[in-house]
MARLUMTI-354727 format. One line per field, with one value per residue: x, y, z of N, C-alpha, C, CB in turn. Coordinates in nm, 2 decimals, padded with zeros to 4 digits. Glycine has a CB too. Layout:
// MARLUMTI-354727
n.X c(X  ...);
n.Y c(Y  ...);
n.Z c(Z  ...);
ca.X c(X  ...);
ca.Y c(Y  ...);
ca.Z c(Z  ...);
c.X c(X  ...);
c.Y c(Y  ...);
c.Z c(Z  ...);
cb.X c(X  ...);
cb.Y c(Y  ...);
cb.Z c(Z  ...);
// end
This chain:
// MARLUMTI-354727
n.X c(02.57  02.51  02.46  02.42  02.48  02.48  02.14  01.86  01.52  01.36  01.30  01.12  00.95  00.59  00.52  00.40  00.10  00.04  -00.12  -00.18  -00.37  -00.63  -00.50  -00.43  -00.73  -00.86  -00.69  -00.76  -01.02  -01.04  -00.87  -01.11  -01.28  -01.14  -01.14  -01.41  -01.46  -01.30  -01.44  -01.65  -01.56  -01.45  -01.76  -01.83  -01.70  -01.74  -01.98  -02.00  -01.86  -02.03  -02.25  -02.39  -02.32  -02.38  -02.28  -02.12  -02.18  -02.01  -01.77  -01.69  -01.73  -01.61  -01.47  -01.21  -01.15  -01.32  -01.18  -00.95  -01.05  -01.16  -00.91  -00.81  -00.97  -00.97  -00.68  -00.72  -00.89  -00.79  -00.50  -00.68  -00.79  -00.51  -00.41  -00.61  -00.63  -00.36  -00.37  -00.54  -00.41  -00.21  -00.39  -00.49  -00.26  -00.09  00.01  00.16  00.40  00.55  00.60  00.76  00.59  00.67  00.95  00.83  00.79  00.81  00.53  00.45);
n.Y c(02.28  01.97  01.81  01.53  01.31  01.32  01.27  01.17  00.99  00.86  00.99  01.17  01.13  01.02  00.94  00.60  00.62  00.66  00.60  00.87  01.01  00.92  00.95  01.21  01.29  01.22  01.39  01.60  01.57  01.51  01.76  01.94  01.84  01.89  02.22  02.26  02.17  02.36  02.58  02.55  02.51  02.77  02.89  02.80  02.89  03.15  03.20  03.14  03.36  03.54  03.50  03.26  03.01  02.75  02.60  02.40  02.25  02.15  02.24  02.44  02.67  02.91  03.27  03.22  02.94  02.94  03.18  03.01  02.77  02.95  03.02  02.75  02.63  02.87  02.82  02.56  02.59  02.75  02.59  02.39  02.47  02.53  02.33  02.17  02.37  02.29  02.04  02.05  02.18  02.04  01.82  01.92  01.95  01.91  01.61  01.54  01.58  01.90  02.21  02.57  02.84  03.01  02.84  02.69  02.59  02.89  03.01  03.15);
n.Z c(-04.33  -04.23  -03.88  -03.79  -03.61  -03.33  -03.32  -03.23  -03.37  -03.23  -02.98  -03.03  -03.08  -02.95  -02.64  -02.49  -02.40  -02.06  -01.69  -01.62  -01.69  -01.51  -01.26  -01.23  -01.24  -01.04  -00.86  -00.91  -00.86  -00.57  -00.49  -00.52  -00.32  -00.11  -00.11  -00.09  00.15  00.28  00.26  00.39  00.66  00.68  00.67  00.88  01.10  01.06  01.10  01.39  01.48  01.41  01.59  01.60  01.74  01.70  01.48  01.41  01.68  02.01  01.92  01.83  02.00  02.14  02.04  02.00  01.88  01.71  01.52  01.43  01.33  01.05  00.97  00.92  00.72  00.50  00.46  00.37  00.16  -00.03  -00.09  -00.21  -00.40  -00.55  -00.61  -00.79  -01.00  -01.09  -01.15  -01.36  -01.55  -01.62  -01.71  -01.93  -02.08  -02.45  -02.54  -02.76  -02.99  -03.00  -03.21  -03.21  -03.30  -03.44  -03.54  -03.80  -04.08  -04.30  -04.53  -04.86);
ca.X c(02.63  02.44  02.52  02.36  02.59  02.39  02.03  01.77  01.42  01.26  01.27  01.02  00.79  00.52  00.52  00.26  00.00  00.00  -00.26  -00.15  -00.48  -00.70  -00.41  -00.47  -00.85  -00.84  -00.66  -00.87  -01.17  -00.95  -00.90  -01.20  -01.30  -01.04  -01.19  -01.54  -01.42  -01.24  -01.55  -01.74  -01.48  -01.45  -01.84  -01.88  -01.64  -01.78  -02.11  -01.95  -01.79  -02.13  -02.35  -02.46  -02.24  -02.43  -02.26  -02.03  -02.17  -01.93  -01.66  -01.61  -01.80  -01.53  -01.43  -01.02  -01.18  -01.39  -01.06  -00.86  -01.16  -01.16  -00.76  -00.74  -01.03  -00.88  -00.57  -00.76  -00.95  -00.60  -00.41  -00.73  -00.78  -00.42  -00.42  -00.70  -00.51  -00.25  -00.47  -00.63  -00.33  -00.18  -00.51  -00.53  -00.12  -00.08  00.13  00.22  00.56  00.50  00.70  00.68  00.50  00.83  01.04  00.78  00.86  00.70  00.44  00.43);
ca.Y c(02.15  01.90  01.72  01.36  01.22  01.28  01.28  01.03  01.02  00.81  01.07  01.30  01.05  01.06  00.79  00.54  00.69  00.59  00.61  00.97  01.08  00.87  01.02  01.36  01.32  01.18  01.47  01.76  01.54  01.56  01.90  01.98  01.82  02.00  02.36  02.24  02.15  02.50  02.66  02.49  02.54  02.90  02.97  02.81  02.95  03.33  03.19  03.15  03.52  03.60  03.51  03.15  02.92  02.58  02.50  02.27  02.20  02.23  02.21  02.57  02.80  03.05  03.33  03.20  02.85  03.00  03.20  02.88  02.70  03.00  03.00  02.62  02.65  02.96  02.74  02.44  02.60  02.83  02.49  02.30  02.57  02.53  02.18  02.16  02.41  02.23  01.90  02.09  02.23  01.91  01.73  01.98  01.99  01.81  01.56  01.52  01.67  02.03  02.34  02.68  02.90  03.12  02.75  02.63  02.67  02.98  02.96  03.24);
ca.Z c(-04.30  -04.12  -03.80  -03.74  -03.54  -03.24  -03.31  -03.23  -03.41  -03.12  -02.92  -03.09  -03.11  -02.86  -02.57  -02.48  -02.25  -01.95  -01.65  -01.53  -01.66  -01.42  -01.15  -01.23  -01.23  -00.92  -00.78  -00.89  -00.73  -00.45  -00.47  -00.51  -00.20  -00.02  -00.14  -00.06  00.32  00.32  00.21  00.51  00.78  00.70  00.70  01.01  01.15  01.06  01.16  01.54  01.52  01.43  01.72  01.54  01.78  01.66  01.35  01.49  01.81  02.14  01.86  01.84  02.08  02.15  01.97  01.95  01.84  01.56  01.40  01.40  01.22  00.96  00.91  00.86  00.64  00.43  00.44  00.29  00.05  -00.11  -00.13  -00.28  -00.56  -00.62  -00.68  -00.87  -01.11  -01.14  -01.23  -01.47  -01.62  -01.70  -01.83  -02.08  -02.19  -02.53  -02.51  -02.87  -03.03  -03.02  -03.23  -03.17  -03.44  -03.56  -03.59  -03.89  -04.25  -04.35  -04.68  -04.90);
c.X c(02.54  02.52  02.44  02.37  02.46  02.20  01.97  01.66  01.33  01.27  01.17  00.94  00.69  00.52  00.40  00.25  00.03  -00.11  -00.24  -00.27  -00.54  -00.63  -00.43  -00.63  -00.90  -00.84  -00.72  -01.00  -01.11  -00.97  -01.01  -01.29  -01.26  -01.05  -01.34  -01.57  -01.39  -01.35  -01.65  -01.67  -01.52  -01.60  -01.88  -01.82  -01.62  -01.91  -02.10  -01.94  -01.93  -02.25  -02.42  -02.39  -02.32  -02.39  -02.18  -02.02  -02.07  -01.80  -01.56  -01.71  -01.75  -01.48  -01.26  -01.09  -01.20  -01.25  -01.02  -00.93  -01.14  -01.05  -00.76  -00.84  -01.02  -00.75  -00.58  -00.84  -00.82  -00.51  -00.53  -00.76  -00.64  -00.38  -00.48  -00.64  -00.44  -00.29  -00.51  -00.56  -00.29  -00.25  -00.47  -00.40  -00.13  00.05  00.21  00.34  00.48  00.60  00.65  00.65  00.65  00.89  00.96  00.80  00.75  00.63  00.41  00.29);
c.Y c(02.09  01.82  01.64  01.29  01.15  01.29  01.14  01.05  00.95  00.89  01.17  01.26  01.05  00.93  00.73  00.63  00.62  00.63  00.72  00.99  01.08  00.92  01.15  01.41  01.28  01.29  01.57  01.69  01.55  01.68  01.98  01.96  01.93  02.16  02.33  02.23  02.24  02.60  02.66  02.47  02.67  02.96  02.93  02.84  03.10  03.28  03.20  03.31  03.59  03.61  03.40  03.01  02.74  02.51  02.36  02.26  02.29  02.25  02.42  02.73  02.90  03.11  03.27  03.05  02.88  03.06  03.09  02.78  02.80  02.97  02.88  02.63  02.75  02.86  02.64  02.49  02.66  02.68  02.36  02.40  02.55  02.40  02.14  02.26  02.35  02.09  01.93  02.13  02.15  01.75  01.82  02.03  01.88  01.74  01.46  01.63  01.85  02.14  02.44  02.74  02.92  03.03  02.68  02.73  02.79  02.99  03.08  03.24);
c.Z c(-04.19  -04.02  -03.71  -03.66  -03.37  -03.22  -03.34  -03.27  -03.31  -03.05  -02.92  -03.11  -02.94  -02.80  -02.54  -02.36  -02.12  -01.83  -01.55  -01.55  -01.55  -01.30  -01.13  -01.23  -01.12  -00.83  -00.85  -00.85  -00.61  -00.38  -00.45  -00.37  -00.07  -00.01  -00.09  00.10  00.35  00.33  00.36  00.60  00.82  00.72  00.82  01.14  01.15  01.13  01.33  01.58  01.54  01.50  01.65  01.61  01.76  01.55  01.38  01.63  01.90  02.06  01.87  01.91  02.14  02.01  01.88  01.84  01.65  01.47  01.40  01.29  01.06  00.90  00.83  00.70  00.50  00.34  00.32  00.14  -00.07  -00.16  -00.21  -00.41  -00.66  -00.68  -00.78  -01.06  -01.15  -01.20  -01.34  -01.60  -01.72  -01.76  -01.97  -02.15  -02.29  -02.49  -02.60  -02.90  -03.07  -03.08  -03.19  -03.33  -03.52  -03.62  -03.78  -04.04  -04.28  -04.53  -04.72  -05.00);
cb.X c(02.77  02.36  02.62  02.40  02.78  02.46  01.99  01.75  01.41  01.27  01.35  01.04  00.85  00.40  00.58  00.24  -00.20  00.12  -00.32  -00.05  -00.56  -00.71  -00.26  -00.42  -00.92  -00.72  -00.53  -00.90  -01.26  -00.81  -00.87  -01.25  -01.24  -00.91  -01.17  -01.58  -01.32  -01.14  -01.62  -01.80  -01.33  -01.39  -01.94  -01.94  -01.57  -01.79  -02.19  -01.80  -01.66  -02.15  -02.45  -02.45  -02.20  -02.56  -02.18  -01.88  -02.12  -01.91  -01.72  -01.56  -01.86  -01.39  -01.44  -00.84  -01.29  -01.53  -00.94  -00.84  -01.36  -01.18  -00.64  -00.78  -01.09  -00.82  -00.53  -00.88  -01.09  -00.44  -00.31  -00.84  -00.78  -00.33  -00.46  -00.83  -00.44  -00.15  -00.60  -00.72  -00.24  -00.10  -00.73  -00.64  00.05  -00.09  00.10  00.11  00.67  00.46  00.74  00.76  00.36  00.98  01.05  00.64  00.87  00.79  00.29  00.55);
cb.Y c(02.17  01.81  01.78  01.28  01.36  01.34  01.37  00.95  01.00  00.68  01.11  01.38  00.83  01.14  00.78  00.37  00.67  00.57  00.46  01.06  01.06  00.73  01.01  01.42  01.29  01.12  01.48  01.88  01.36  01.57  01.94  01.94  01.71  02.00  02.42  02.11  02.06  02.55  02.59  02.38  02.53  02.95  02.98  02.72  02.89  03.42  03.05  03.06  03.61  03.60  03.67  03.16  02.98  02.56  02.58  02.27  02.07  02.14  02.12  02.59  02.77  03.02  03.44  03.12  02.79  03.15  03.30  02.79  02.72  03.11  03.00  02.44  02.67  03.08  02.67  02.34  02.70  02.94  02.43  02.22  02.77  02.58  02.10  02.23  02.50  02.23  01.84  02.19  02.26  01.88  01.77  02.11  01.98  01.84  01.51  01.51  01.56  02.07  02.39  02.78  03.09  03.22  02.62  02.60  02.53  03.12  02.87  03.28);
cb.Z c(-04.25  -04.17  -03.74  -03.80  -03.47  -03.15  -03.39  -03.10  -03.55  -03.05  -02.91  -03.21  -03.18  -02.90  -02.43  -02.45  -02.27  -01.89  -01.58  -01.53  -01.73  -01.42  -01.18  -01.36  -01.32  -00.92  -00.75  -01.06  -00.73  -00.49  -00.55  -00.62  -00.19  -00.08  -00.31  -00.14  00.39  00.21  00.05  00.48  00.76  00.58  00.61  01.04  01.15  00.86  01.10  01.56  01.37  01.36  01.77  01.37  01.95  01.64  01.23  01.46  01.81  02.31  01.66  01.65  02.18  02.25  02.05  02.15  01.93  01.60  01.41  01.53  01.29  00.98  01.02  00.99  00.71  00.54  00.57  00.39  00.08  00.08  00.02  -00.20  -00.51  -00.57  -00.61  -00.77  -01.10  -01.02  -01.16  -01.44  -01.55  -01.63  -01.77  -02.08  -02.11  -02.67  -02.41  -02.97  -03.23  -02.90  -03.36  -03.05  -03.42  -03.48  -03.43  -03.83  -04.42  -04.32  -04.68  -04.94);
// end
């Protein structure tokens, strides 16, 4: 027995695009930034620990300075990796009507 009543066929249809791509490519250049700055916090802020106190000037010539530079850096690079995942994720979800395998008529 079928039941009609409440089904709509515009729903299964796939919507106009709109300009999330350019939004999401955006943000993993973003991101990417944001891991690239992390990357370059954190080495010059090992380069301090390590007896190289000129990478950033008078910015960080103590030991405490230099961890704080590393952490934020760590910090920045962990949350720009994850972003960037997540941009990348949803570039590459289709975003046409999708079944799963088991739901499709089987062909003998």
């Amino acid at each position: 027995m079928k039941h009609s009543d409440g089904f709509d066929a515009r729903r299964l249809r796939p919507r106009n695009a709109s300009n999330w791509r350019l939004r999401l490519r955006l943000g993993a250049g973003l991101a990417a930034l944001f891991a690239t700055f992390g990357v370059l916090l954190t080495m010059a802020g090992t380069a301090t620990l390590l007896g190289q106190p000129a990478a950033l000037g008078p910015l960080n010539e103590s030991p405490g300075a230099a961890s704080v530079f590393i952490v934020i850096g760590l910090l920045l690079l962990c949350f720009g990796v994850m972003l960037w995942r997540r941009c990348r994720r949803r570039l590459r979800r289709p975003s046409d009507l999708s079944m799963a395998p088991h739901l499709m008529k089987k062909r003998d």
